[in-house]
Residue, then its C-alpha position, 0 to 999 in steps of 0.5 A: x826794750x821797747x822804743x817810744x812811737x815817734x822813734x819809729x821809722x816805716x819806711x820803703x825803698x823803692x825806683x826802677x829796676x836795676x837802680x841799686x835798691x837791694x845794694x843800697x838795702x844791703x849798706x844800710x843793714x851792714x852799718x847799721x849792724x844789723x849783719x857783719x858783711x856785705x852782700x852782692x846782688x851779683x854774687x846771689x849773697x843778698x840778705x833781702x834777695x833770698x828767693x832762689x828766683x830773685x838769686x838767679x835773676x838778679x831782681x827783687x821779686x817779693x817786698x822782704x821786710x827787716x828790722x834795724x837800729x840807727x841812733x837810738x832809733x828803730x827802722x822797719x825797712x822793706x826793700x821792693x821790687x822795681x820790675x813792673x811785673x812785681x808792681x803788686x809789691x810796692x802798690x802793697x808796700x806803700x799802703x802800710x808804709x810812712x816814709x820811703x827813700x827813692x833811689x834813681x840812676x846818676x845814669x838813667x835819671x828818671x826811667x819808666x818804672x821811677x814815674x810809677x812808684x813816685x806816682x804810687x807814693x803820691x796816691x799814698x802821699x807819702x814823704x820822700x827823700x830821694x837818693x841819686x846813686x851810682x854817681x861813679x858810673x860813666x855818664x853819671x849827671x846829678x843835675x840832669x836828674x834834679x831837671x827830670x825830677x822837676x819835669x817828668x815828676x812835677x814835684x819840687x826836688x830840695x838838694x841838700x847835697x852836690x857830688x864832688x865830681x862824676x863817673x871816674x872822678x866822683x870823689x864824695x859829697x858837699x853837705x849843704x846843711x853842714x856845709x862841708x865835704x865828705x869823704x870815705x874811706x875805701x880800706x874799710x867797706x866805707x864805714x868811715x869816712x873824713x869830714x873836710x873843708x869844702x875843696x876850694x874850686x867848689x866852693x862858689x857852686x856850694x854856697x850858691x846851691x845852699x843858698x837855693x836850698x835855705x830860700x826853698x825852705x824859709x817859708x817852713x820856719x819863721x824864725x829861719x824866715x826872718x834870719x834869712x831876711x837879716x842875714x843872719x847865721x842860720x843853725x844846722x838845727x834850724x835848717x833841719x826842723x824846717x826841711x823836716x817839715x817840709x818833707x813830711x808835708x810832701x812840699x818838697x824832697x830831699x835830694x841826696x847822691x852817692x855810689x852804693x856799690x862803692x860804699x860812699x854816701x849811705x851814712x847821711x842816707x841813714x841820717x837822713x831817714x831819722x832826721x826828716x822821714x816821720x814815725x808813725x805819730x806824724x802821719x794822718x790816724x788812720x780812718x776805717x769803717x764802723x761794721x753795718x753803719x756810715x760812721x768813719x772812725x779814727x784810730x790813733x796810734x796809741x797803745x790804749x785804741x783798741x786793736x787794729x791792722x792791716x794784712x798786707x802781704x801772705x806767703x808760704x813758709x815751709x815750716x807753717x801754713x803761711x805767714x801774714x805781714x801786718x801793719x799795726x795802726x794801733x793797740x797792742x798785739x799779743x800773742x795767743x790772742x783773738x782777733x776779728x778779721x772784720x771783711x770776712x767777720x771771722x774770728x783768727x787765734x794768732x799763735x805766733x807774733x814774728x819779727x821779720x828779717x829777710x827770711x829769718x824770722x825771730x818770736x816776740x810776744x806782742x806788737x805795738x802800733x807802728x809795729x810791722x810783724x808777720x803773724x802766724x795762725x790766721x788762716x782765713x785772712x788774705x792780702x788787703x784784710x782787716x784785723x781789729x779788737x772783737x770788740x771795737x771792730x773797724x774796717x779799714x781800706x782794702x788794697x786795689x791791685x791792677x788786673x793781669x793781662x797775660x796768660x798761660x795754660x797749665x796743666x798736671x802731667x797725670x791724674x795724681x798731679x792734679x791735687x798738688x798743681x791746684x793746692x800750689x796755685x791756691x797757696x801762690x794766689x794767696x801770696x799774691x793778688x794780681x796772680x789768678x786762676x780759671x778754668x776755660x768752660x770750652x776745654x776745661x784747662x787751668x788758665x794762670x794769669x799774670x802781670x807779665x812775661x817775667x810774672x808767669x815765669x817765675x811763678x811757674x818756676x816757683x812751682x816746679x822747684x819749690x812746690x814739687x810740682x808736675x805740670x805742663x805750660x802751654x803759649x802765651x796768651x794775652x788778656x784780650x777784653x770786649x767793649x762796644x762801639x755804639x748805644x743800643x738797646x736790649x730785651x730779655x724775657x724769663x717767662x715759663x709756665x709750669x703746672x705749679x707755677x710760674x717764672x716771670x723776668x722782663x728786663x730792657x737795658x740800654x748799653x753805651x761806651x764809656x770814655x776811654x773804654x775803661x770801667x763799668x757804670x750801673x744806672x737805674x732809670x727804671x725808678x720802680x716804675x716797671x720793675x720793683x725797686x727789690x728786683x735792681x740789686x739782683x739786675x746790677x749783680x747778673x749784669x756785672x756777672x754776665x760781662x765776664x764772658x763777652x760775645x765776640x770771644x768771650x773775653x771780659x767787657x768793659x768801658x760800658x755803661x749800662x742802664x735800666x730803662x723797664x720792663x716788666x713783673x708778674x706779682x705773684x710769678x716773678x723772682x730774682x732768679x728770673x730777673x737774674x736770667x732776663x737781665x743776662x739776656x738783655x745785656x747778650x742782646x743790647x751788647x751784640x746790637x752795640x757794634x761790639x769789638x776787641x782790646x787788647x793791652x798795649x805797654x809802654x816799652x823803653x829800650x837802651x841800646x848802644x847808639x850803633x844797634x839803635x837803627x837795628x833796634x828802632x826797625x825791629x820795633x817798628x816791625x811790630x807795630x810799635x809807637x816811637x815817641x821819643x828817641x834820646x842820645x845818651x851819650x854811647x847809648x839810645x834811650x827808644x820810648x814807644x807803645x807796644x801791643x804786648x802780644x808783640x813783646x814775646x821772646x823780646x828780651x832774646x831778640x833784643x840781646x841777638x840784635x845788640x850783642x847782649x847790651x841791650x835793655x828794655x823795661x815795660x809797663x801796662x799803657x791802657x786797653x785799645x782797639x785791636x789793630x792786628x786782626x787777630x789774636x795771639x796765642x788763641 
């Protein structure tokens, strides 16, 4: 039986690698029934890891999506990734998401990649709870976390638990609603656990830690207000309407701890999602587009809207051409049905309407809003996509992914591997955005490109093992870009005469750098003056083409702003194809005027070592031109912050486990494009 809208969770899971999402993921399946044993990311028995690439490595690579009930509610669940180089998985995820649990290290506190995910929730505005885990680990510090939160997230965390000690000593939680202790019992995975009294050495910490979470949340409610004031009994009821409230208008977050691989503190966390995330009903209707007009459009998430959803994911499956991951934002769904794929104005017959969970995949016959299903028989429709009623069309915001900025060479081993090796890279940039493909003009070789070192590698890896691919991998490149370092001008003409007739294109452009040399502005000063307002679209087209291959090395341009100053056109011989060549002349000519130089990525980079490396550690990094921010002692460890250019991260992960015995880690993620300071590049 279909449950009612507002019993609908979407929600996400997402924080920097290694801080026990899938381990988290894996409890929330088992006690809510939805599987009948616990899964270990060490041992590769995971139900949401199923790739062999995420069983090797340890990691969540893809978003897998699944289904589960929780007292008398349903939970669309998506496990994401947290290695940077998967950011597309996330940036994906929180586009079709109302709700998400982030999950930070008692340990870590708030790492690199937890500042990127809160930062991408906060674009989508999204209504968190934060769960602190691993608190039995040694160094676990609940409250270090909460000051991290407060400095490093400029958000307003909301305790509504305290740890009963840390590391060997974590014993449960204090529920600062409830106002007792939770314990739980180890003999049986943790699905029980014992509600007692508050140990009495704790109980002034308690009560001074709810009364800070009643006076955060009085303003919510004011009938809380005035018990407050009174001093009055407030009820455990009371007190969650008004931290729900507050949640789901992201005033503050829910903070809650536990020690997922310990099987302690993922009830509540469940509790937790039901009593304070929102269904689909309480966030904002979703807004689109009315095909050829300005008109914004609402569609609310009722089953008698038209039709309307969002592809957010494809992938390959075995057994069809491909799936594709939909949000349902309103109407009903229903199998065999046609629907408009609005962007590319085509129509798709979806054959089959999929609930997902994991890899396993279970047929229903129709969908409704909130719904988060796989589709198959969609053939022309990609990541970012549109699907809405023929009738009612609707276009939806896109998704915007960051360009990769690593590359490599591939290429088939013999003639008869060229078709496969094509297909495959076909399929896996249809699964995956920031994947892409081109073909060096100069020696006609395939150029992949990534997101990172780990990207490429599992892709190609994914190629040869699940696609039978045969193929050779070159070095790796680094995604170098152009920009200039003055304002020029220039001119380019596309005049010939032939006995037929003639071609007439005269165009002069001003260049000048952008702030942060970043992004690309097109202006028209020309006004129709010199050049007719019909020839401009045609100007800013070959423009944007032409700065695609730039003049030092070929590589993109970017952080340029580029105006139409004039020029000149014949009546009669003038054509776009003309201005199109005139004003790629132009550019070539005002650019290499501009005092044109390389960028290159440079990443955000923090190392954790053991504090007897950390010398060993900071001399190797400044070898490679690093940037040391910040060092921080953690204990038996040093926590190193720096920028790096990223052509001087290949191989890091060997050399930083050569030089610290195998015990240190890195993370990494894209810092910004600066002016390249090594005087060559690497892997050219």
């Amino acid at each position: 039986m279909k449950l009612p809208i507002n019993k609908i969770r979407n929600i996400g899971i997402a924080a920097h690698i290694d801080a026990g999402k899938t381990t988290t993921t894996e409890r929330i399946l088992f006690y809510t029934g939805k599987k009948h044993k616990i899964g270990s990311v060490d041992d590769g028995t995971t139900e949401m890891d199923w790739m062999d690439q995420e069983r090797e490595h340890g990691i969540t690579i893809t978003a897998a999506a699944t289904t589960c009930f929780w007292q008398g509610h349903e939970i669309h669940l998506i496990d994401t990734p947290g290695h940077v180089d998967f950011t597309v998985e996330v940036e994906r995820s929180f586009r079709v998401l109302d709700g998400a649990v982030a999950l930070f290290c008692a340990v870590g506190g708030v790492e690199p990649q937890s500042e990127t995910v809160w930062r991408q929730a906060d674009r989508y505005k999204v209504p968190r709870i934060a769960f602190i885990n691993k608190m039995d680990r040694v160094g676990a510090n609940f409250f270090r976390v909460i000051d991290m939160m407060s400095d490093l997230l400029t958000t307003v965390p909301l305790p509504i638990q305290i740890p009963i000690g840390s590391g060997d000593e974590f014993e449960g939680v204090i529920d600062l609603i409830k106002m007792k202790a939770l314990y739980w019992n180890m003999n049986d995975q943790g699905q029980t656990f014992q509600v007692c009294d508050i140990p009495s050495a704790m109980k002034d910490e308690a009560e001074s830690a709810h009364e800070a979470m009643i006076e955060e949340i009085a303003n919510q409610d004011e009938e809380l207000l005035e018990k407050y004031l009174e001093n009055e009994n407030i009820s455990e009821d009371l007190i969650k309407s008004a931290i729900r409230s507050g949640t789901l208008a992201n005033d503050f977050f829910p903070i809650m701890c536990g020690a997922s691989l310990r099987n302690v503190g993922v009830h509540p966390l469940i509790d937790a999602i039901v009593d304070f995330l929102p269904s689909p009903k309480e966030v904002p209707a979703i807004e689109g587009i009315v095909p050829k007009t300005e008109k914004v459009e609402k569609r609310e998430p009722e089953e008698d809207q038209p039709f309307s959803a969002l592809a957010f994911k494809v992938a390959s499956d075995r057994n069809v051409d491909k799936i594709v991951y939909c949000r349902l934002y309103s109407g009903v769904l229903k199998k065999g049905q046609v629907v408009l794929n609005v962007g590319k104005n085509k129509k798709e017959r979806v054959m089959r309407i999929l609930q997902i969970h994991a890899n396993k995949k279970e047929n229903c016959d129709q969908a409704y809003p909130g719904d988060i299903v796989a589709l198959v028989g969609l053939k022309d429709t990609t990541t970012g996509d549109t699907l809405t009623n023929q009738k009612y069309p609707v276009l939806l915001e896109s998704i915007v992914f960051p360009e990769p900025v690593i590359s490599v060479a591939i290429e088939p081993k013999s003639e008869s591997d060229k078709s496969k090796l094509e297909s495959t890279i076909q399929i896996l940039m249809e699964e995956d955005p920031t994947f892409t493909m081109e073909i060096d003009e100069e020696t006609g070789q395939r150029i992949i490109s990534g997101m990172g070192e780990l990207h490429l590698e599992i892709l190609t890896d994914r190629m040869f093992h699940e696609f039978g691919v045969n193929a050779r991998v070159g070095n790796l490149q680094v995604a170098y870009r152009e920009t200039i370092s003055a304002v020029s001008k220039g001119r380019g003409k596309h005049i010939h005469k032939t006995e037929n007739q003639g071609i007439y294109g005269d165009v002069i452009l001003r260049v000048e750098p952008l702030p942060d040399m970043v992004g690309f502005e097109f202006v028209d000063a020309n006004n129709g003056t010199q050049i007719p307002p019909l020839y401009v679209p045609t100007i800013e087209k070959a423009v944007k083409v032409a700065m695609q291959n730039g003049v030092l090395s070929g590589y993109p341009i970017q952080g340029v702003k580029v105006t139409l100053l004039g020029g000149s056109y014949h009546e009669t011989d003038s054509s776009e194809i003309a201005f199109e060549a005139a004003a790629t002349a132009a550019l070539d000519d005002a650019v290499r005027k501009a005092d044109p130089i390389l960028l290159e990525p440079v990443m955000q980079i923090q190392v954790t070592t053991p504090v007897e490396h950390a010398g060993q550690v900071i001399s190797d990094l400044n070898s490679r031109r690093a940037r040391i921010s910040q060092t921080e002692d953690e204990g038996q460890v040093e926590i190193i912050s720096a920028t790096i250019s990223l052509s001087e991260t290949f191989k890091y992960t060997t050399d930083l486990r050569s030089m610290t015995k195998g015990r240190g880690t890195f993370t990494m993620e894209f810092y910004q494009y600066q002016p390249l300071s090594s005087g060559k590049l690497n892997g050219t």
